[in-house]
C-alpha positions as CSV (number, residue, x, y, z in Angstrom):
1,X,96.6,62.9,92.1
2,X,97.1,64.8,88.8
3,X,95.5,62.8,85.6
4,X,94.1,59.7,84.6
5,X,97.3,57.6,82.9
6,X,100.9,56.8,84.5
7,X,101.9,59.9,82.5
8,X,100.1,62.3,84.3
9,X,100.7,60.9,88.0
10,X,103.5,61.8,90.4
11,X,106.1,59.8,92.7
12,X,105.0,59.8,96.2
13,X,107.0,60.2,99.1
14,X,105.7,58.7,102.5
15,X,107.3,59.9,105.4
16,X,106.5,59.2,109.3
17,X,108.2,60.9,112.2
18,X,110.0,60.0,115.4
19,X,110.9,61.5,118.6
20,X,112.5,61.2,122.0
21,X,115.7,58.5,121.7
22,X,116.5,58.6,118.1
23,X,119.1,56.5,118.6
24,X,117.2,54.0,120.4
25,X,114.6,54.0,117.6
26,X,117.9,54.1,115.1
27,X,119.1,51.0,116.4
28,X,115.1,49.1,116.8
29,X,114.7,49.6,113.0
30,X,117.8,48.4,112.1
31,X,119.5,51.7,111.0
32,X,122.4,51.3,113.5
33,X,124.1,48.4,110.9
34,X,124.1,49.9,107.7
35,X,126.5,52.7,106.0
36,X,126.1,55.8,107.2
37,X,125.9,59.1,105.6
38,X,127.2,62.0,107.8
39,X,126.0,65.8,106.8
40,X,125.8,68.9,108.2
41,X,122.3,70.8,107.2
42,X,121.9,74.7,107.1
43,X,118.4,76.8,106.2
44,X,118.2,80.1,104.6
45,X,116.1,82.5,105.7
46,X,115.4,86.3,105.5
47,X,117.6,87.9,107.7
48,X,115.6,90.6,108.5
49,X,112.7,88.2,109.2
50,X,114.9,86.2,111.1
51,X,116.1,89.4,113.6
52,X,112.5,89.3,114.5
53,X,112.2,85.7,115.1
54,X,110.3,85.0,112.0
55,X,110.5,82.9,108.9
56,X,109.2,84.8,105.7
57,X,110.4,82.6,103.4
58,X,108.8,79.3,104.7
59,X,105.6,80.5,105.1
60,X,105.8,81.5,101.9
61,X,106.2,77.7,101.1
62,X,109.9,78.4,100.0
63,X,112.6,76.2,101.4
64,X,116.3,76.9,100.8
65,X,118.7,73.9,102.2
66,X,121.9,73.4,102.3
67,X,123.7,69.8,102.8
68,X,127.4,69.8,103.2
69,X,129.4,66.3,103.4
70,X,129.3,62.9,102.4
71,X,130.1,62.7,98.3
72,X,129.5,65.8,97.3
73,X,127.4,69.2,98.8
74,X,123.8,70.4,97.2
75,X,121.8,73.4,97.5
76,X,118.0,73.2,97.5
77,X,115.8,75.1,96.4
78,X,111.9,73.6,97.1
79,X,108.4,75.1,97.0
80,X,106.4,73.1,99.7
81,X,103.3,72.9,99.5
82,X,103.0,74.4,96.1
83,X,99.8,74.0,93.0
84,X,100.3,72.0,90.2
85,X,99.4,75.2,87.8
86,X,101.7,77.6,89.6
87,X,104.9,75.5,88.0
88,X,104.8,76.7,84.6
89,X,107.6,76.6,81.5
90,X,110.1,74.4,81.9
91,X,109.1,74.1,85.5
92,X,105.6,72.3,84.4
93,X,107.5,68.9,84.5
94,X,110.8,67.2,86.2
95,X,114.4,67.0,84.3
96,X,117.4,66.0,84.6
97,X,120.7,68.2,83.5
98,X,123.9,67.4,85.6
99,X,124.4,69.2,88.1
100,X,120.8,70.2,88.4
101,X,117.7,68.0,89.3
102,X,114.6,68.9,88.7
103,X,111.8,67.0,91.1
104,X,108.0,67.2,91.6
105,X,106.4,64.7,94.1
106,X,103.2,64.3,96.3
107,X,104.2,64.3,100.3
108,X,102.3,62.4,102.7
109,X,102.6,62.5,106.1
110,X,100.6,62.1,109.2
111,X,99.2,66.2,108.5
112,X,98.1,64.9,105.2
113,X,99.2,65.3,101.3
114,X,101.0,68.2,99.7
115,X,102.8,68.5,96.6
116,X,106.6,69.7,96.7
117,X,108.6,71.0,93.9
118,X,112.8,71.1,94.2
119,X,115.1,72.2,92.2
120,X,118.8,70.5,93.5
121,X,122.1,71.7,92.3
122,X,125.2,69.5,93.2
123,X,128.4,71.3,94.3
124,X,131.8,70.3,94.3
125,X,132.6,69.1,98.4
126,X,133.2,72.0,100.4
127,X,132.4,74.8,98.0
128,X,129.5,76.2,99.9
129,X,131.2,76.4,103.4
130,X,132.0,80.2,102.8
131,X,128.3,81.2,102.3
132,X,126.5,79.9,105.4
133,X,129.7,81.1,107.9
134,X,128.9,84.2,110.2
135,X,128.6,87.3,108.0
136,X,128.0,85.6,104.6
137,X,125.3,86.0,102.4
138,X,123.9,82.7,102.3
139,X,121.9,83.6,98.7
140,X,125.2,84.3,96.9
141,X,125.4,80.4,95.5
142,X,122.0,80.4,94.5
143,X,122.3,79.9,90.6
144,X,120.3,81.3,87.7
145,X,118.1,78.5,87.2
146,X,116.8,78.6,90.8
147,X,116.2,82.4,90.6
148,X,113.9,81.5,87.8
149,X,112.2,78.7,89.1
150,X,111.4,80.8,92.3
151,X,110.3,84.5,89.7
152,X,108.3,81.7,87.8
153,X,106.6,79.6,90.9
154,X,106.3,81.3,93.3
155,X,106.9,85.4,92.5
156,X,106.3,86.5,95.7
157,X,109.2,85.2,97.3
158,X,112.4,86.6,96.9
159,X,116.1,85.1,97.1
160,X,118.1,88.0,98.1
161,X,119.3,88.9,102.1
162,X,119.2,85.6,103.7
163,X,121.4,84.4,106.5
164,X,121.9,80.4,107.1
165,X,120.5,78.9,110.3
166,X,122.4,75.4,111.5
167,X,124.1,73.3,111.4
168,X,121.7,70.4,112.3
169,X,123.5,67.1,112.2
170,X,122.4,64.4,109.9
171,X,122.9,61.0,110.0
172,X,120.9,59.3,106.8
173,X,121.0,55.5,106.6
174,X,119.0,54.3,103.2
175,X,117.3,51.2,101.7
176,X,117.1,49.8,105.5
177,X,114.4,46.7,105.0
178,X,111.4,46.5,107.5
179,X,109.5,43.7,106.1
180,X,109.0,44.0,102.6
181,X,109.8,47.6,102.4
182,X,113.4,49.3,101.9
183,X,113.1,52.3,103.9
184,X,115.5,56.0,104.1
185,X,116.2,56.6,107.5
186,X,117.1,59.8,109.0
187,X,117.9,61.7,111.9
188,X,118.6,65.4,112.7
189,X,119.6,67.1,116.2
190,X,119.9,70.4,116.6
191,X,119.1,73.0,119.4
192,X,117.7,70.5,121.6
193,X,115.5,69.0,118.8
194,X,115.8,65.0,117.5
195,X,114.0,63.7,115.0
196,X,114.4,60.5,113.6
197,X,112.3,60.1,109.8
198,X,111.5,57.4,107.7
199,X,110.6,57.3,104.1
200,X,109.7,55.6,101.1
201,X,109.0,56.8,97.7
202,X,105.9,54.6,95.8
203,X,106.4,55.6,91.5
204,X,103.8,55.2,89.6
205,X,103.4,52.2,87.2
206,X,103.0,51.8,83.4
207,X,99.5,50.4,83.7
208,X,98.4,52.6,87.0
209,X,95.2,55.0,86.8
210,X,94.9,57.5,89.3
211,X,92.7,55.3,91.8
212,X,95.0,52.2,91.6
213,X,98.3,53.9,92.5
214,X,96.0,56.2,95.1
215,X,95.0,52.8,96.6
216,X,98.7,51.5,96.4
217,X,100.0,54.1,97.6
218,X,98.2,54.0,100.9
219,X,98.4,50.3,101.6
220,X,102.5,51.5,101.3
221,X,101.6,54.3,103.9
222,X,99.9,51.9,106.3
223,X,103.1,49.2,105.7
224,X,105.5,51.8,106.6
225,X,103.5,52.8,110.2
226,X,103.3,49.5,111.1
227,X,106.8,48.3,110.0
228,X,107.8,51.2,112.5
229,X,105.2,50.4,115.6
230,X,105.7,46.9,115.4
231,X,109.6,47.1,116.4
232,X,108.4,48.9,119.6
233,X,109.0,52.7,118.1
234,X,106.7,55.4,118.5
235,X,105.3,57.9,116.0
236,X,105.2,61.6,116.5
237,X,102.1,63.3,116.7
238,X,103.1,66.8,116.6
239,X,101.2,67.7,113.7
240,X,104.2,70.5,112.6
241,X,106.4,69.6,110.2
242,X,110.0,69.3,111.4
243,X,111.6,71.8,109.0
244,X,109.0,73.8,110.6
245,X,109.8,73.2,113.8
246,X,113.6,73.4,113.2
247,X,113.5,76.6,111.1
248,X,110.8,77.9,114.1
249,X,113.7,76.8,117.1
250,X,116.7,77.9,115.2
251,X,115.1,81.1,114.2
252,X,113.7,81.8,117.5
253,X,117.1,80.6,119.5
254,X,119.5,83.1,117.4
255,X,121.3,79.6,115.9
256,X,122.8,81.4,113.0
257,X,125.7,81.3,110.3
């Protein structure tokens, strides 16, 4: 945790994973009632890194994603894990300017906490089919703002020469209640892979110190496994992420735009 007052600390996102038959475990947490959200998922990577079964960009904790469907498509742009001090200028704390939003959040999963940094720009549906199709260049809608973000935060990294790796199906079902929580399901298939996550987000409040929301935050954390085990679903322990291990399968298998 960053800081002392509810100022200074971040929105967490609690996240645990599950695999084997999604849509069995779909269906026991009560994910197979509620409206749906269908979207198609691409990743960019370098292509040349790619050709050699490699992903340059996520191990340099950059993350380009692509979601196409549902209300309206959004590109991605997220430094994961990242330092507090490396997001400087405007970049030092989140905003808000339609289309873009500007996020910075702690991730906790079963390998432990990291904090993530994304920059999302909304696009009009169905305007960035053309740049994750064979051929395309997959950086070409990257705007301005998320050039800079990435020259500011992260300078190693570059945006330029990527090709799109997908689709993987999403199905997304949010603010499904286990107990007391309202949790965001969902699940991903792709190239043999399914994953099924779940999520919360825990915000800081107005009277929080560091140590309180710490402490809240992991009651939420142990809520949300049990919520899950209790319906007779089991948690993943694969300690890889599964970006990773979808990036890694799709990069590996040749599963390219």
């Amino acid at each position: 945790m960053c800081g002392s007052d509810a100022m200074d600390l971040l929105p967490v996102e609690i996240k645990v994973n599950v695999e084997g038959d999604v849509a069995a475990a779909l269906a026991a947490l009560g994910g197979s009632h509620g409206p749906m959200t269908r979207r198609r998922i691409w990743f960019a990577e370098d292509r040349d890194g790619v050709e050699e079964g490699h992903v340059p960009l996520l191990e340099d904790g950059v993350i380009v994603r692509f979601r196409i469907g549902g209300k309206s498509d959004d590109l991605t742009v997220k430094l994961r894990p990242c330092e507090r001090k490396s997001l400087v200028g405007r970049f030092s704390a989140p905003f808000e300017v339609e289309p873009i939003t500007y996020k910075i959040e702690d991730d906790w999963s079963a390998n432990g906490h990291v904090l993530a940094a994304s920059l999302v720009r909304d696009h009009k549906p169905g305007t960035l089919l053309g740049a994750v199709q064979q051929g395309a260049d997959a950086a070409a809608p990257i705007d301005a703002v998320q050039h800079q973000f990435v020259h500011a935060c992260a300078p190693p990294a570059r945006l330029d020469g990527l090709v799109a790796l997908g689709p993987i199906l999403s199905t997304k079902v949010d603010d499904v209640p286990l107990g007391d929580l309202e949790v965001d399901l969902e699940a991903w298939s792709v190239a043999g892979l399914e994953f099924l996550e779940a999520s919360i987000r825990v915000k800081p409040k107005d009277e929080d110190d560091a140590e309180e929301f710490a402490a809240r935050a992991e009651r939420k954390q142990r809520k949300l496994r049990d919520a899950v085990t209790e319906r007779g679903v089991t948690l993943s322990e694969d300690p890889e992420s599964k970006t990773r291990r979808v990036l890694l399968a799709l990069a590996g298998a040749g599963v390219r735009s």
